[in-house]
N, C-alpha and C positions, 0 to 999 in steps of 0.2 A: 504494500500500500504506500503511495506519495504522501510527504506531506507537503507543505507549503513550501518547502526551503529544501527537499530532497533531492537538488539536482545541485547544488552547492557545494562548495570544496573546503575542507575543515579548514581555517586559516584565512580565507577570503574573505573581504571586506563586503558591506552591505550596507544602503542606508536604508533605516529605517524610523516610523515616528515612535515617539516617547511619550511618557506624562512622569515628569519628574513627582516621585513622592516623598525624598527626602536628600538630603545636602549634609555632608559632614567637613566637614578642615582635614585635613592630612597633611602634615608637616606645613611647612611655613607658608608655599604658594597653591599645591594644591586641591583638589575637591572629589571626592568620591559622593557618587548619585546616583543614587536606588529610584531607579528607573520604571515603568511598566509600556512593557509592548503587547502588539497583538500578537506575531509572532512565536516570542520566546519566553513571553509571563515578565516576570520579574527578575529585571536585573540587574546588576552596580555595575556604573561605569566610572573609569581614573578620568577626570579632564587634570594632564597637566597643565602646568601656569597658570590655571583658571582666577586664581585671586592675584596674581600676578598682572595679567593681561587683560585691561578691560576693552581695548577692541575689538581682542579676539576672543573673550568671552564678558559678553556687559553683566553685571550683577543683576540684572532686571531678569535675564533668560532662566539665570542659575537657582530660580524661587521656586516651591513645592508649587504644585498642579498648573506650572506650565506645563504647555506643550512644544516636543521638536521634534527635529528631524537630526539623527543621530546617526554615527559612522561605526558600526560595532565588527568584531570580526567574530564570524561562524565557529561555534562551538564544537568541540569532535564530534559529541554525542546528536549532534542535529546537521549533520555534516551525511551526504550520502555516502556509501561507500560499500 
């Protein structure tokens, strides 16, 4: 049986949207975020420099129940193979 994503190569990049449900600090610049996709459910993503960089990441984007559009890369286990 396919799923949504089973023609995909474990390690391959993808974008897909988000609804941020939580933001944490991780070391001095950047931000771990507990994400929800359609996808792949729930899941944390690193944005380096994120508190670093605000034009490559503005504080406005980085708040709980936005929505984005996110670069993640494919998991082994949801990876065809």
């Amino acid at each position: 049986m396919k799923t949504p994503h089973s023609e995909e190569q474990a390690g391959a990049f993808k974008k897909v949207h988000a609804l941020v449900l939580e933001v944490l600090g991780h070391q001095e610049n950047d931000l771990i975020l507990s994400c929800l996709t359609a996808e792949y459910g729930k899941i944390s993503c690193f944005a380096k420099s994120a508190r670093k960089s605000k034009k490559r990441f503005p504080p406005a984007l980085m708040q709980p129940l936005n929505h984005l559009l996110i670069q993640v890369r494919i998991p082994r286990g949801h990876a065809s193979g």
